[in-house]
VOGU-3710 file (C-alpha; in Angstrom, 3 decimals, decimal comma):
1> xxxxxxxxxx> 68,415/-38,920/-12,925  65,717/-40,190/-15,551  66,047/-43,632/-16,840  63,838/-44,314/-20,362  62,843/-47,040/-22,180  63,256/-49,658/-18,498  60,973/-51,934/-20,202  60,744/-53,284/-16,426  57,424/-54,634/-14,827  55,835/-52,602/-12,607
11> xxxxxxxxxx> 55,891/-55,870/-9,740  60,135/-55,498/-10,156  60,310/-51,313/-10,590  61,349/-51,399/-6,574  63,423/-53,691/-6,483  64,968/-52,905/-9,830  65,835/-49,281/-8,945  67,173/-50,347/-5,690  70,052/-51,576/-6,998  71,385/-48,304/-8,029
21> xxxxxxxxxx> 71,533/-46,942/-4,632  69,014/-48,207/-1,983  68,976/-44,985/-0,402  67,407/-43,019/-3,357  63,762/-42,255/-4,068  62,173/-42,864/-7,722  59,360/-41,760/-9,312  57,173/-44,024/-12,154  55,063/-43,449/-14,688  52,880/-46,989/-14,282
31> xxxxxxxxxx> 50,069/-45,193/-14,189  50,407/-43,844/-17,655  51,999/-46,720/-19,215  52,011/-50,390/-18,609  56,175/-50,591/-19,629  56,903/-47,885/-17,267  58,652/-46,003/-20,054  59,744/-43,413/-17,772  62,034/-43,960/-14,230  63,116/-40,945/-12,044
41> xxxxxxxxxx> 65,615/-41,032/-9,123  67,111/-39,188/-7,018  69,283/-38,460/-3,767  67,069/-36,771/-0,944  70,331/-35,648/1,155  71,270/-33,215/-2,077  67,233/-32,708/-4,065  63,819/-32,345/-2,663  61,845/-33,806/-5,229  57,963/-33,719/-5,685
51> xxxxxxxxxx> 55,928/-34,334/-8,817  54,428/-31,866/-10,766  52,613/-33,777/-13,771  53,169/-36,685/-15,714  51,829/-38,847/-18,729  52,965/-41,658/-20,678  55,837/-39,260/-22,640  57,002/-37,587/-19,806  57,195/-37,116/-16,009  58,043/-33,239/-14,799
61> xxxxxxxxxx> 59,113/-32,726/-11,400  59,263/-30,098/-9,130  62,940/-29,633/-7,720  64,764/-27,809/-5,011  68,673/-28,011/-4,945  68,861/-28,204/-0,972  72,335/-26,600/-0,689  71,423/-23,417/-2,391  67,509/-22,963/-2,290  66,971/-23,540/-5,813
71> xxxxxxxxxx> 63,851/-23,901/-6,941  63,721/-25,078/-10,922  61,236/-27,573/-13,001  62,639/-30,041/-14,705  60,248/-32,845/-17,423  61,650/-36,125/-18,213  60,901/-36,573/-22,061  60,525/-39,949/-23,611  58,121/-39,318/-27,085  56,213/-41,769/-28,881
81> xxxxxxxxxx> 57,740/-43,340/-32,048  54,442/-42,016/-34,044  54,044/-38,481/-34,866  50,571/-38,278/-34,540  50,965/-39,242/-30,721  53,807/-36,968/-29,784  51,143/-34,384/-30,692  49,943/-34,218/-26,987  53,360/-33,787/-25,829  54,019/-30,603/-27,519
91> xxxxxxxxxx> 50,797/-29,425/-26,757  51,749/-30,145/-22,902  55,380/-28,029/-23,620  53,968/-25,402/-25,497  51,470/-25,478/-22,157  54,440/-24,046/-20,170  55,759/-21,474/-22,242  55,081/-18,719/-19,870  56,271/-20,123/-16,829  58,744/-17,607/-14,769
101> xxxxxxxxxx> 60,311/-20,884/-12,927  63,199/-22,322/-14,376  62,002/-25,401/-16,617  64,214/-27,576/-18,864  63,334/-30,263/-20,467  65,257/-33,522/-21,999  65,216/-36,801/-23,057  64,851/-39,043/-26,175  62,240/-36,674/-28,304  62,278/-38,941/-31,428
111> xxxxxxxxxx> 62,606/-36,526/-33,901  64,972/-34,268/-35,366  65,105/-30,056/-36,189  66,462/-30,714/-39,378  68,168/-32,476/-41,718  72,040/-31,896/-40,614  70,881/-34,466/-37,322  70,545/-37,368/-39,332  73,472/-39,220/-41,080  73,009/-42,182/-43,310
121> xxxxxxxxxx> 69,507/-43,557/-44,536  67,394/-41,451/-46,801  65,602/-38,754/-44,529  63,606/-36,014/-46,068  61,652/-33,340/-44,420  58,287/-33,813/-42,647  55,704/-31,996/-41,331  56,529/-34,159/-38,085  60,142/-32,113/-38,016  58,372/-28,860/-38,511
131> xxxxxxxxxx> 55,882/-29,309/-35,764  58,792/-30,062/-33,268  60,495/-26,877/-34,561  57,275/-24,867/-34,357  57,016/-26,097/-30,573  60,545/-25,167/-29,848  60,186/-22,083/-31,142  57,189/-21,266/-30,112  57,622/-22,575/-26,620  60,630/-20,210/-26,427
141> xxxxxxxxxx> 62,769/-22,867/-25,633  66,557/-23,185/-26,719  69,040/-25,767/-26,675  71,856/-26,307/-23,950  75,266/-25,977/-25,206  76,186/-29,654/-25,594  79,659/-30,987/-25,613  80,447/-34,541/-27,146  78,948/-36,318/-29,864  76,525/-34,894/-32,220
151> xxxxxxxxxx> 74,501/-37,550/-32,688  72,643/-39,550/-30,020  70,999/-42,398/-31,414  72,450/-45,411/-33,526  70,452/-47,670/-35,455  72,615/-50,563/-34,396  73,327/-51,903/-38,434  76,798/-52,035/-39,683  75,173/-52,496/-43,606  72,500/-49,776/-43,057
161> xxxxxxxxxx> 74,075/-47,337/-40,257  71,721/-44,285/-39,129  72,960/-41,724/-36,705  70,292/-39,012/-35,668  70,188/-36,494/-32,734  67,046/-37,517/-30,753  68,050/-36,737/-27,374  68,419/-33,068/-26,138  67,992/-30,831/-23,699  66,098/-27,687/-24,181
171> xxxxxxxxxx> 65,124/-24,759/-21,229  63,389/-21,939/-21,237  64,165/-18,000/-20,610  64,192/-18,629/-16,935  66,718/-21,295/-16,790  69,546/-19,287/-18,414  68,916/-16,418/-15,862  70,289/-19,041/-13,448  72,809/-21,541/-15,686  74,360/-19,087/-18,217
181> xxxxxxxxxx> 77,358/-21,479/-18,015  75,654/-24,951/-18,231  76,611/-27,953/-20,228  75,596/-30,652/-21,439  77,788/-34,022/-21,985  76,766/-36,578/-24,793  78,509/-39,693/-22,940  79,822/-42,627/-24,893  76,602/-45,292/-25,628  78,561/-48,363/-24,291
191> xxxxxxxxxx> 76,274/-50,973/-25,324  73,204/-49,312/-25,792  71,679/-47,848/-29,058  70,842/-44,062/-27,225  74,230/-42,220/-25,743  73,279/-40,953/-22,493  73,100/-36,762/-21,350  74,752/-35,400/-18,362  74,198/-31,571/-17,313  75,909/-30,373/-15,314
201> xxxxxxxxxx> 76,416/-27,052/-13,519  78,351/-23,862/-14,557  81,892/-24,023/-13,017  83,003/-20,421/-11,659  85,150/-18,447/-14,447  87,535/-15,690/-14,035  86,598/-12,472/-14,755  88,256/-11,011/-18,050  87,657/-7,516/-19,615  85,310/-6,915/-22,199
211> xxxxxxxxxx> 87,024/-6,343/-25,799  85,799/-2,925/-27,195  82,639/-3,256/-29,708  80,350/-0,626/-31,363  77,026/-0,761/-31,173  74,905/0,713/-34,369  72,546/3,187/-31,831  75,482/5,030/-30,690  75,318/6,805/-34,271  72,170/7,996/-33,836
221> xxxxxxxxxx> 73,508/10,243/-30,056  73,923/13,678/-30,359  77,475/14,647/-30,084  79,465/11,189/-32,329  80,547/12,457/-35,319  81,882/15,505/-33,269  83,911/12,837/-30,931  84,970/10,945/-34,244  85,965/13,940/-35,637  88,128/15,175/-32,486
231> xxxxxxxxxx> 89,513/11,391/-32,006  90,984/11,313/-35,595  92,219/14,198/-35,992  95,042/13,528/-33,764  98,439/13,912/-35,023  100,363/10,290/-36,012  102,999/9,541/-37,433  104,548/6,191/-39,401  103,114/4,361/-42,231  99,568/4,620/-43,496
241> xxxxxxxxxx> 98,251/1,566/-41,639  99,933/2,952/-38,347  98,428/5,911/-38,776  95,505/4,430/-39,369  95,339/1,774/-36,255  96,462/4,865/-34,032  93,681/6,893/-34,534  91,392/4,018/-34,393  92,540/2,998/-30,984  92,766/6,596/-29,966
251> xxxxxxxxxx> 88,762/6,416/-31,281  87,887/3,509/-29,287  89,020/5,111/-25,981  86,615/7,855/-26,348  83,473/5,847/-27,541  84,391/3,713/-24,094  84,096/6,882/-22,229  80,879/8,189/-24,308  79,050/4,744/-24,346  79,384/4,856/-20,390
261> xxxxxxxxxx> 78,579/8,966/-20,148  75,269/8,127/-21,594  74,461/5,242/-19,010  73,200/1,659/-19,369  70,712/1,096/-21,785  68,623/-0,900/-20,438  68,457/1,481/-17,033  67,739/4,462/-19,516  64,522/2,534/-20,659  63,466/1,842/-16,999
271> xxxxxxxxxx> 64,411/5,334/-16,019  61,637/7,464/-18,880  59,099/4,920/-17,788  58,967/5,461/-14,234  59,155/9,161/-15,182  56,600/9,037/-17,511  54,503/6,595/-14,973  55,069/9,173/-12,337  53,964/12,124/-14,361  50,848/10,210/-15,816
281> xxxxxxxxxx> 49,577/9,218/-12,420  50,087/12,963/-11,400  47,521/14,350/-14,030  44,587/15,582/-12,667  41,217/15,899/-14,441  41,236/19,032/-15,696  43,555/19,807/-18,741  47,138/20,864/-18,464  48,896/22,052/-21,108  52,142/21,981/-19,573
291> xxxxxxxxxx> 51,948/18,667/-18,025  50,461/17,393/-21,459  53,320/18,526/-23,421  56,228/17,346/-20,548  54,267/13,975/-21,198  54,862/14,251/-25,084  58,742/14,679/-23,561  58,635/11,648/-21,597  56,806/9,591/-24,026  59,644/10,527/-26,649
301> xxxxxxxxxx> 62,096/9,972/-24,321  60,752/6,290/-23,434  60,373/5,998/-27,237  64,044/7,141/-27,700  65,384/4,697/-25,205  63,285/1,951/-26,386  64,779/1,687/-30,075  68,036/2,256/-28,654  67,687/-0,831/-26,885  66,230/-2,751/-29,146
311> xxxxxxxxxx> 69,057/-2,149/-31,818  71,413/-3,007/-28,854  69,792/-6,067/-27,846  69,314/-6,891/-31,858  73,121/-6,560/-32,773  74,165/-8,645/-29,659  71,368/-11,424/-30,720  72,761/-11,754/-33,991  68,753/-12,218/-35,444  69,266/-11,717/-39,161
321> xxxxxxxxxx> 65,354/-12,662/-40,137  63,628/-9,904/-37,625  63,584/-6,652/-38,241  63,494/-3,356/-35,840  60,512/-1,107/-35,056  58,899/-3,830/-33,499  59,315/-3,944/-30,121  60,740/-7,786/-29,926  63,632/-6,670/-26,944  62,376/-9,355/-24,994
331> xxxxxxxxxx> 62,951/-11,715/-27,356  66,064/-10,558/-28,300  67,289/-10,149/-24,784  66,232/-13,801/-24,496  68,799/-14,924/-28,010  71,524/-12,537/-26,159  71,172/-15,039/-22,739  71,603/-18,157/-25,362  74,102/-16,913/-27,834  75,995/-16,474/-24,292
341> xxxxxxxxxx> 75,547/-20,358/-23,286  76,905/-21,468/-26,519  79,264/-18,997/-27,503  81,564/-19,544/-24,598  84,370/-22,054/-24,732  84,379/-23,746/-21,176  86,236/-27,077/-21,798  88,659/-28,429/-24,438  90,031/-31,939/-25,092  94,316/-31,948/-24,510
351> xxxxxxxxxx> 96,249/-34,452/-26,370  95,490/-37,100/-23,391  92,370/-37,445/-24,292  91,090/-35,558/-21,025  88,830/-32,314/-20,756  90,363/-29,331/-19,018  87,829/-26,806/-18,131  88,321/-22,610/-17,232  89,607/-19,425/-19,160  93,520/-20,520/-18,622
361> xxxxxxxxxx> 93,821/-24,153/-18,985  91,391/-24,397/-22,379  94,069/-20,956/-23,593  96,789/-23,362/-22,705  95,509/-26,151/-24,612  94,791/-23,938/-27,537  97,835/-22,498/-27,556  99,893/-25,729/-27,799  97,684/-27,444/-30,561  98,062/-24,361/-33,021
371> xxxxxxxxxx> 102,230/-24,363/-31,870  102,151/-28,088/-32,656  100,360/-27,503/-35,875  101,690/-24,296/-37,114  104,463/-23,681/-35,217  106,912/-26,548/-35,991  109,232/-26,144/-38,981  108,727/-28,752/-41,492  110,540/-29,346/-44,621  109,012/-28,937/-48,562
381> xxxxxxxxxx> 110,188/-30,013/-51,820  109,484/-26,616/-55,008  106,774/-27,773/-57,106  107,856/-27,535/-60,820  104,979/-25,644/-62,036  105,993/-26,401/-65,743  104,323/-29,507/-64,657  100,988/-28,564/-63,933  98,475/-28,502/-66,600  95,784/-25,782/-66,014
391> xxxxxxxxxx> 93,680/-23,289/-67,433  95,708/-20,012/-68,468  93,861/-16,335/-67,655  93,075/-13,761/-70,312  95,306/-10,586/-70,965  92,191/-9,044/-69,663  91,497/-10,487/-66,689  95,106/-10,271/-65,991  94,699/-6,548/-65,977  92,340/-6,445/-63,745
401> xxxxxxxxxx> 93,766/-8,385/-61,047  96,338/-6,224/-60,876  94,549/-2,838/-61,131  94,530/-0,356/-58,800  91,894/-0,806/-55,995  90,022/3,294/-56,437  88,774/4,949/-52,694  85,333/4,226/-55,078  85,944/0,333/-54,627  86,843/0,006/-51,004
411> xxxxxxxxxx> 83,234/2,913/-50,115  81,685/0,279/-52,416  82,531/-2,900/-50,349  81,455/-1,306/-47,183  78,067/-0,500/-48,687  77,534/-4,184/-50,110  78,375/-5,594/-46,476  74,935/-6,816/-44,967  74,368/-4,495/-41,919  75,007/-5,974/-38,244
421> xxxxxxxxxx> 77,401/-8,501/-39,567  79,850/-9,692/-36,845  82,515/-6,973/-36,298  86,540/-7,765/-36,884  89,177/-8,001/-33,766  88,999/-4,511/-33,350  85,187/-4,390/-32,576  84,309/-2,326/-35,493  81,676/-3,245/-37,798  81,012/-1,899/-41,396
431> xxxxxxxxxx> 77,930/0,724/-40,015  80,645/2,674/-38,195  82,893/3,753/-40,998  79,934/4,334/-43,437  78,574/6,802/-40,841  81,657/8,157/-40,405  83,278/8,213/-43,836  83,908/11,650/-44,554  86,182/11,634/-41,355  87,583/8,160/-41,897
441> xxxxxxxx> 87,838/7,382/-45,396  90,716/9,154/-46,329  93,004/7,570/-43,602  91,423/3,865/-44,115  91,472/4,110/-48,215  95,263/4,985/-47,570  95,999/2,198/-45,487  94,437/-0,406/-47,811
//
């Protein structure tokens, strides 16, 4: 547990932080800081606790979760006020970046990302706000899912009233490897001006089937457009749309069964390098032609298997500003891990006020808002539109609102859609029927 801002002498700090349980051990940050701006406690029958490092913004602590052999870093963060001293603190993260222990860090950082964590006042942009974003990012750090308020900090003045998001919690690669399903609580600020952060473990969630989606590099493997082709032309029968949403389904069963034919992705990549490793280390001196060209092979291959994972792992991170060709799979592997923290819907609030956490209770609670909310019958007066003064459309814009939409249109729309946006329920995003269009076009222009 870290404790900030104690403003306790350091003759009372033992005393003091007895009272919260005499049977817990503390670390201080005296040494750094005459207010002792920084307390850390803990239980020694559940941590083993050493420190690591410490200054006058922070105290980081080596931990190991007794129960389960965990080993993780974890720095208590209390910044300076002034921007020019916090400098030394993100010098100190950025320090850490490529640390292969689990590290998180949180606390009262005092300063914001941007300009949707402040409300009220008149806060502009800073250089101080871009040099916390710069260490973030460059750091490779990324926020905790957080449940609760959004703000953190209150200025305390009903006439002037400032809420900002000061207080975070932030981890590295590392730590979402082990706490996928982690969560962080904003608690309720009682009294004080800061509201306090919990984390706390992921809970165990039932295991669910994966919904069907396409990934762009499957276009690129020999043998799609012939599966596309042999998937729709099965016979259906029914309306257009039925039609339609048969032979897509029918589709989707077979790109299951071709996706796994070709193996895991990322197992493909490790597979051509340890045969390309292999090969290389098996090359003598002299020149051989046939072992040079099988190692053109292998290099294509690893090549091959690369880019294919790299457009996987870019389509799952959902990175609109990065380009492929690049080689950033690590990184995007990395935005996959988060998007999976935050993406997730572990806990929701039922109409008591209490949260209910796992797959089946948060479905129930869903379910019954939306019934509540759409589902009851309610009674409405006709509006008298006679009544309602507006402006009237032109005979030609009339026209075309009710024009045909032409097979041209709908090809059209597809094209203008940015590529990797976000597929529909059906998993299917805009780069599969613009591949496939001469197959599909005809049946989807139809059903629209």
């Amino acid at each position: 547990m870290g404790v900030l801002e104690t403003k306790v002498k350091v003759t009372n700090a033992l005393g003091i932080s007895k009272k919260f349980n005499k049977n817990w051990r503390w670390l201080f940050n005296y040494d750094y800081h005459y207010n002792g701006r920084i307390w850390v406690g803990w239980n020694p029958n559940v941590w083993e606790i050493s420190l690591h490092s410490q200054s006058s913004q922070f105290i980081t602590c080596n931990a190991r979760l007794i129960e389960k052999n965990l080993n993780i870093i974890v720095t208590f963060v209390y910044a300076f006020n002034d921007a020019i001293d916090r400098v030394p603190l993100w010098d100190y993260i950025l320090s850490t970046s490529n640390s292969p222990t689990p590290w998180a860090f949180l606390g009262d950082f005092n300063c914001i990302t941007s300009l949707n964590e402040v409300l009220g006042g008149r806060e502009h942009w800073t250089p101080a706000m871009q040099s916390f974003k710069d260490c973030l990012f460059n750091s490779g750090l990324e926020p905790m899912r957080t449940i609760g308020d959004i703000f953190t900090w209150f200025n305390k003045r009903s006439h002037t009233p400032v809420y900002k998001r000061l207080d975070r919690m932030v981890a590295n690669s590392a730590w979402f490897n082990i706490y996928t399903e982690g969560n962080v609580f904003v608690k309720r600020r009682g009294i004080m001006d800061h509201n306090p952060l919990l984390f706390e473990e992921p809970i165990q969630l039932q295991k669910f089937g994966k919904p069907f989606q396409f990934f762009n590099f499957m276009i690129e493997i020999p043998g799609f457009l012939d599966l596309v082709s042999t998937a729709w032309s099965i016979h259906c029968t029914g309306s257009h749309v039925a039609q339609f949403s048969a032979r897509l389904k029918h589709t989707k069963l077979l790109l299951r069964k071709f996706n796994k034919d070709h193996g895991n992705i990322h197992s493909n990549v490790q597979t051509a390098r340890v045969n390309l490793e292999h090969l290389q280390a098996s090359l003598s001196s002299s020149v051989d032609n046939d072992k040079l060209n099988e190692e053109k092979n292998l290099i294509s291959n690893l090549n091959l298997a690369l880019a294919q994972e790299e457009s996987l792992l870019k389509q799952k991170a959902r990175v609109k500003w990065l380009q492929l060709g690049d080689n950033n799979n690590s990184f995007f592997h990395q935005k996959c891990k988060v998007n999976w923290n935050r993406g997730k819907i572990l806990s929701l609030q039922n109409t008591d006020g209490n949260l209910v956490y796992g797959q089946e209770p948060c479905a129930s609670v869903a379910v019954q808002y939306f019934i509540q909310l759409l589902g009851a019958p309610t009674n409405s007066d006709s509006i008298d539109l006679s009544s309602v003064n507006c402006k009237e459309i032109s005979d030609a814009q009339s026209r075309l609102l009710v024009a045909s939409v032409t097979d041209t249109n709908i090809f059209d729309t597809f094209k203008s859609i940015k590529k990797n946006k976000a597929p529909g329920p059906d998993g299917v995003n805009a780069e599969f029927f613009l591949a496939t269009w001469h197959i599909t076009g005809a049946s989807f222009c139809a059903a629209v």
